[in-house]
BAZARO-651850 format. One record per residue: z, x, y of N, C-alpha, C in turn; chain; residue number from 0. Coordinates in pm, 1 decimal. Layout:
% BAZARO-651850
NODE       nzz       nxx       nyy      cazz      caxx      cayy       czz       cxx       cyy  kette   nr
NODE         Z         X         Y         Z         X         Y         Z         X         Y      A  NUM
...
END
This chain:
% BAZARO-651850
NODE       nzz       nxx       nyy      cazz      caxx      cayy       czz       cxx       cyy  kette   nr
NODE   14801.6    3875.6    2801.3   14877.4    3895.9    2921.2   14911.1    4043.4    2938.2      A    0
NODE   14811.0    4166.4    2833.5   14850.3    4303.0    2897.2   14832.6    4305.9    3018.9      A    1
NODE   14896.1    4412.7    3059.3   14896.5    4473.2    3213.4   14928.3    4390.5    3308.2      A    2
NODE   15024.0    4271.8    3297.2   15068.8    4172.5    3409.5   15214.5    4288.1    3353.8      A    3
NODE   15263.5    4279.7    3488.3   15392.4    4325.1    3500.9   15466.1    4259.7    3615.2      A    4
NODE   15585.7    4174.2    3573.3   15616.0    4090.3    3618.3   15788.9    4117.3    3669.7      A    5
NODE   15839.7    4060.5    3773.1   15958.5    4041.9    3791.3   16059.9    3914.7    3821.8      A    6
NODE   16198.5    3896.5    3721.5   16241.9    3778.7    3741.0   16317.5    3808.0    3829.5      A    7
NODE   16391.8    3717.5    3928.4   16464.9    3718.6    3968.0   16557.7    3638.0    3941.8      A    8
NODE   16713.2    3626.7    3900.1   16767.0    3533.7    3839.4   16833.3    3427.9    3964.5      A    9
NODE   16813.8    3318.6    3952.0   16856.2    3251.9    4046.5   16973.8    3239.6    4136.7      A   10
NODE   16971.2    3145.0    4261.7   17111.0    3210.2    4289.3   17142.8    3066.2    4383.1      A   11
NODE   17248.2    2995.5    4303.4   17252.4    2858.8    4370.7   17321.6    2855.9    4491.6      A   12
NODE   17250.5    2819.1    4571.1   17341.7    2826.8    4740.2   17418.9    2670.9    4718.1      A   13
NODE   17492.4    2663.9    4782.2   17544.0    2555.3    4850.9   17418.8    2470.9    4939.6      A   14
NODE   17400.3    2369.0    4972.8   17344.9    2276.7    5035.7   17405.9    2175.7    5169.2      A   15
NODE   17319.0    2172.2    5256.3   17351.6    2070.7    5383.9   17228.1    2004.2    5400.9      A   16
NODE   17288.2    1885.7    5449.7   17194.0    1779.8    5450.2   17124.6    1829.6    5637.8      A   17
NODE   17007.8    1796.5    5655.3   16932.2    1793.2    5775.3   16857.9    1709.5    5772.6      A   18
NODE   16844.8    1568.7    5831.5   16735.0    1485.3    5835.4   16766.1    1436.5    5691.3      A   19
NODE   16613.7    1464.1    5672.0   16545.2    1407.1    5565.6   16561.6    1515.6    5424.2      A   20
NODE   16640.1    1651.3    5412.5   16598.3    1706.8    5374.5   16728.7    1787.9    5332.6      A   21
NODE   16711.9    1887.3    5194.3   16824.4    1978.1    5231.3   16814.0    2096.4    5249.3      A   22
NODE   16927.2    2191.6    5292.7   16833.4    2252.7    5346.1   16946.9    2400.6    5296.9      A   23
NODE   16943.8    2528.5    5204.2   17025.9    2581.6    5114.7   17111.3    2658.0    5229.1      A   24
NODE   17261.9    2644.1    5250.3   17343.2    2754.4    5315.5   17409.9    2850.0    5190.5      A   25
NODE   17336.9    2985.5    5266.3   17359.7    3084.3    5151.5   17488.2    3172.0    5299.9      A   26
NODE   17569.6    3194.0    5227.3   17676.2    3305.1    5295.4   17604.2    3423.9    5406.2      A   27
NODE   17661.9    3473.4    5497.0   17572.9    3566.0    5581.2   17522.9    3718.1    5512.9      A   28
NODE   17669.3    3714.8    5397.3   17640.8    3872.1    5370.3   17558.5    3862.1    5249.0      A   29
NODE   17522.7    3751.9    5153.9   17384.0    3696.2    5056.8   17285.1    3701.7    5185.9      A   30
NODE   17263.4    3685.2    5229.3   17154.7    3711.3    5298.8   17093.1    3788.3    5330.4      A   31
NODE   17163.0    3870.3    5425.5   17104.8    4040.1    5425.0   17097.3    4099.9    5296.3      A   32
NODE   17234.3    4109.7    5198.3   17188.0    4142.5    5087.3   17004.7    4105.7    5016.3      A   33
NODE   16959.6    3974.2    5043.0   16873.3    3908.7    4925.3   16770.7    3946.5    5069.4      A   34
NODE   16767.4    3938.5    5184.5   16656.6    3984.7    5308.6   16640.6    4167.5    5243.0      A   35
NODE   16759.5    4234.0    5219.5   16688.3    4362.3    5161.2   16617.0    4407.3    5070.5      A   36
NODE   16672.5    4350.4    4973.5   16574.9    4333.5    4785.8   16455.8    4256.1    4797.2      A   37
NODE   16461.5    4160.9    4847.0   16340.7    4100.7    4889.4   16237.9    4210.3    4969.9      A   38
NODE   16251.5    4216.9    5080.0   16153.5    4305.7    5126.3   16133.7    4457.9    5106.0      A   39
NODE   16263.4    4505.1    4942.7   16253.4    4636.5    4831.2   16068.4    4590.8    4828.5      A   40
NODE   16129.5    4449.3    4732.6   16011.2    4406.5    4624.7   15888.3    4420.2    4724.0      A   41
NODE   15872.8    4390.8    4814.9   15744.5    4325.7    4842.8   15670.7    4448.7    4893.5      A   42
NODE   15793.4    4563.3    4975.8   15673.9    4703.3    5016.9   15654.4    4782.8    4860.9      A   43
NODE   15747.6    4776.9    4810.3   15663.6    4844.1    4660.5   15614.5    4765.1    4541.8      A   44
NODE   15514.5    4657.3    4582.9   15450.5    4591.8    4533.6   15332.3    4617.8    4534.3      A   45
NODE   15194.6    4611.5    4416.3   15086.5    4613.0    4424.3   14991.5    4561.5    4441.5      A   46
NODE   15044.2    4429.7    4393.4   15003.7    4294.9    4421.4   15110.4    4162.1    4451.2      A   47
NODE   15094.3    4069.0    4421.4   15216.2    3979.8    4459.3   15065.9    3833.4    4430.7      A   48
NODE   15132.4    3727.2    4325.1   15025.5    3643.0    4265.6   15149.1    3533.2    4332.1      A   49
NODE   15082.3    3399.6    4381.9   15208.3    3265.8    4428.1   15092.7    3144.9    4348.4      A   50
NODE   15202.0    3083.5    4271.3   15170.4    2943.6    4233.8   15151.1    2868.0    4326.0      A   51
NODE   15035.1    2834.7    4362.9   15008.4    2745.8    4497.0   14991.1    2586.1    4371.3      A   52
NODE   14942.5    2574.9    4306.4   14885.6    2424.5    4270.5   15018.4    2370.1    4245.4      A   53
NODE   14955.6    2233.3    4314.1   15018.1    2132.6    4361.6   15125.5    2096.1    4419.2      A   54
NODE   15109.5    2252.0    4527.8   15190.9    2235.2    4642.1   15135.0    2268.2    4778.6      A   55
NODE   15034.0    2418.1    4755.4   14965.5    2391.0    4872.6   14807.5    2312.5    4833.3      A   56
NODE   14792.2    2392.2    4693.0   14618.8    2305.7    4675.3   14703.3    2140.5    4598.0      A   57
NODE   14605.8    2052.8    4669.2   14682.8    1927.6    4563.7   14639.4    1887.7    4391.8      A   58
NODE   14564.8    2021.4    4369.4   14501.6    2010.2    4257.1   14617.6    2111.0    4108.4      A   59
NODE   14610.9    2115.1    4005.2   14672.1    2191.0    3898.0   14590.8    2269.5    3871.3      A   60
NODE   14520.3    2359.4    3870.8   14402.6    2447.5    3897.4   14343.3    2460.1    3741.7      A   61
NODE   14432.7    2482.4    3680.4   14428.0    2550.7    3521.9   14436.1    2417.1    3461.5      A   62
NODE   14442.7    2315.2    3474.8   14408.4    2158.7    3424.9   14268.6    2115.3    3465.6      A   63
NODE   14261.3    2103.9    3608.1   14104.2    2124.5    3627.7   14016.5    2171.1    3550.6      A   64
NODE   14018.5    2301.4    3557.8   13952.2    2388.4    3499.3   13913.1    2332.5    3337.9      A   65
NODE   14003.5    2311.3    3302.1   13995.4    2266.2    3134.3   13954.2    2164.9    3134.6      A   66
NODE   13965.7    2036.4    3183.7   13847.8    1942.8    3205.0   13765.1    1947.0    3251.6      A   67
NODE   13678.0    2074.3    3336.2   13567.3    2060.2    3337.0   13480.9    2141.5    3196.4      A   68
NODE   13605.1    2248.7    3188.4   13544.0    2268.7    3038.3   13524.2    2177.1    2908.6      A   69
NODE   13579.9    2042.4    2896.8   13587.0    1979.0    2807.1   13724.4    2023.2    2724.1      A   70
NODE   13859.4    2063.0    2756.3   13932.9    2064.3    2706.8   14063.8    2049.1    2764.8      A   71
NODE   14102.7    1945.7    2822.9   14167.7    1899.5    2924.9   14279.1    1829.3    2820.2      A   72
NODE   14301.7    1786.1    2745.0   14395.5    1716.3    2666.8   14445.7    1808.5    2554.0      A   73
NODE   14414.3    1913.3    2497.8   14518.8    2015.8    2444.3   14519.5    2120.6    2581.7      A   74
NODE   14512.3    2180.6    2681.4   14570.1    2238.4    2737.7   14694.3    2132.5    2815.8      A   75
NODE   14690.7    2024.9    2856.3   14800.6    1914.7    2861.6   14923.0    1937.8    2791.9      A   76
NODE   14845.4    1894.4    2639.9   15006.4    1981.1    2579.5   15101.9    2097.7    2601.9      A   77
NODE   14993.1    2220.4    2618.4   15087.1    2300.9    2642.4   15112.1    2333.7    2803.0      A   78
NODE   15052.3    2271.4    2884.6   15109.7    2258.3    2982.9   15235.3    2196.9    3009.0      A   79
NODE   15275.3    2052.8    2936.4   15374.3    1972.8    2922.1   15498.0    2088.6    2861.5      A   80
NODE   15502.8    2145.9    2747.7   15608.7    2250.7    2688.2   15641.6    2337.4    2798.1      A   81
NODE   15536.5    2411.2    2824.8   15556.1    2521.5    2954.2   15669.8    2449.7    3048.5      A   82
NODE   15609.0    2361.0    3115.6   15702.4    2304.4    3204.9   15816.5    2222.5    3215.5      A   83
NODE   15856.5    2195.0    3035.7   15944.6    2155.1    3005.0   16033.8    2270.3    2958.9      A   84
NODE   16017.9    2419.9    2954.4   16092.7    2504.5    2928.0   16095.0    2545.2    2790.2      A   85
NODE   16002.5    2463.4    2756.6   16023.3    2524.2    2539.4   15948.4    2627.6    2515.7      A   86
NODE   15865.7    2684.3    2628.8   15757.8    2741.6    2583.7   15764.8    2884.1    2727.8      A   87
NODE   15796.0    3034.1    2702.7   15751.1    3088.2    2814.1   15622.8    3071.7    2879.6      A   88
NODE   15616.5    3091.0    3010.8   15516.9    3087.6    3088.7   15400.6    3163.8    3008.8      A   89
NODE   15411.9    3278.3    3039.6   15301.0    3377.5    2971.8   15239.0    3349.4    2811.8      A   90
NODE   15334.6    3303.6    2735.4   15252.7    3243.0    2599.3   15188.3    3126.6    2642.9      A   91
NODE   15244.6    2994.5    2706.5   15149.7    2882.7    2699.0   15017.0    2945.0    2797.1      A   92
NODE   15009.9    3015.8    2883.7   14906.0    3045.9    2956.7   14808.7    3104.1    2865.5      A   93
NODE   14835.0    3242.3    2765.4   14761.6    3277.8    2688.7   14695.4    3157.2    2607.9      A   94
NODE   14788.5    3067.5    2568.8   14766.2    2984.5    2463.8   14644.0    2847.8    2517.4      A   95
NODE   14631.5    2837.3    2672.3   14570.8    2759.2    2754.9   14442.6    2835.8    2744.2      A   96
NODE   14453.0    2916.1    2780.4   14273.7    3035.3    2813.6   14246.5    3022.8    2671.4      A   97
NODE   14236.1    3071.7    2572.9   14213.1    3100.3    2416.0   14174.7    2922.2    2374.7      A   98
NODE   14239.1    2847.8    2462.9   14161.5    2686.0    2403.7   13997.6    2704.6    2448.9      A   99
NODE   13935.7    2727.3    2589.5   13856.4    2732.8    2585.9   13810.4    2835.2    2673.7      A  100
NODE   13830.3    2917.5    2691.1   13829.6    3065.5    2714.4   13718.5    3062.2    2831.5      A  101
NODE   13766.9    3015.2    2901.8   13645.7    3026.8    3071.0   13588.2    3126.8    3098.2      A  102
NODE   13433.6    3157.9    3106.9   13371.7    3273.4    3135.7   13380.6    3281.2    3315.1      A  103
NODE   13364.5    3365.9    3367.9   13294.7    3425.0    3531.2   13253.2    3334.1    3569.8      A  104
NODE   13104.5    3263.9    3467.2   13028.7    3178.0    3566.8   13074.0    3036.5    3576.4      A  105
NODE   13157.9    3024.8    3430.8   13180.2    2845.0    3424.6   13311.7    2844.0    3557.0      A  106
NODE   13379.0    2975.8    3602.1   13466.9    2932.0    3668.2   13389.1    2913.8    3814.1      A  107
NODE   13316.7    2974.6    3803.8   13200.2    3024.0    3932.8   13147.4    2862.8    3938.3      A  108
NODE   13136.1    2830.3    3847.6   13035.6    2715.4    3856.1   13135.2    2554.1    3855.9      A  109
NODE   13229.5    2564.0    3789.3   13350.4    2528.8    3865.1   13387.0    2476.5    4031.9      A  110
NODE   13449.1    2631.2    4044.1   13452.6    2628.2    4189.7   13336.2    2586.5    4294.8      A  111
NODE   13216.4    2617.0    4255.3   13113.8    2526.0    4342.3   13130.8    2392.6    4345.4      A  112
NODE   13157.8    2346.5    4226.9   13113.3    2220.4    4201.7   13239.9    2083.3    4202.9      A  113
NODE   13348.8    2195.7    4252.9   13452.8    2101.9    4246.4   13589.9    2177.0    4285.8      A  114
NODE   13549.8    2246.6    4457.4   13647.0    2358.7    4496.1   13800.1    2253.2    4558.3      A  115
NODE   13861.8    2396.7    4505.2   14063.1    2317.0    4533.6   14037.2    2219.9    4670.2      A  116
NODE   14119.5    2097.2    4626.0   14187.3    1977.1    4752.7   14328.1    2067.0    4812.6      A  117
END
């Protein structure tokens, strides 16, 4: 995971109102502008900007895929399961996912042909 350089942001629990079906977070007016400024700090002096889309916009887990088509779909499971249970930082179980079966260019290439994101 050299050269990922990453930023947390520590959370910030709003209050909640119900709408419909749904809730929907009331954050105070002056959290707002405050978190509308830092927010758009981050994003013009950003170089890149990476978003977890699986299995919210793609309906697939991308990095589970992937490992079953490599034939190793049931130990990256495991440490997928820790990761997302919090025992495990993000960035180690990920290292620890690639190093199971270490996907070349083409198997991802060949992959994605053969079985591109739902």
């Amino acid at each position: 995971m050299e050269g990922l350089v990453h930023l947390r942001i520590d959370p910030i629990h709003p209050t909640c109102r119900h709408s419909g079906s749904r809730f929907i977070p009331a954050f105070p007016l002056q959290l707002k502008k405050d978190l509308n400024r830092d927010v758009l700090g981050l994003w013009r002096s950003a170089d890149a900007v990476c978003f977890d889309i699986d299995s919210t916009v793609c309906l697939d887990e991308g990095i589970d895929e992937l490992a079953e088509f490599c034939g190793a779909r049931k130990a990256v499971a495991e440490w997928t399961a820790k990761a997302m249970g919090g025992s495990v930082p993000f960035e180690e179980a990920l290292a620890a996912i690639l190093s199971l079966f270490k996907p070349s260019l083409s198997q991802v290439q060949d992959f994605l042909e053969k079985r591109p994101p739902k």
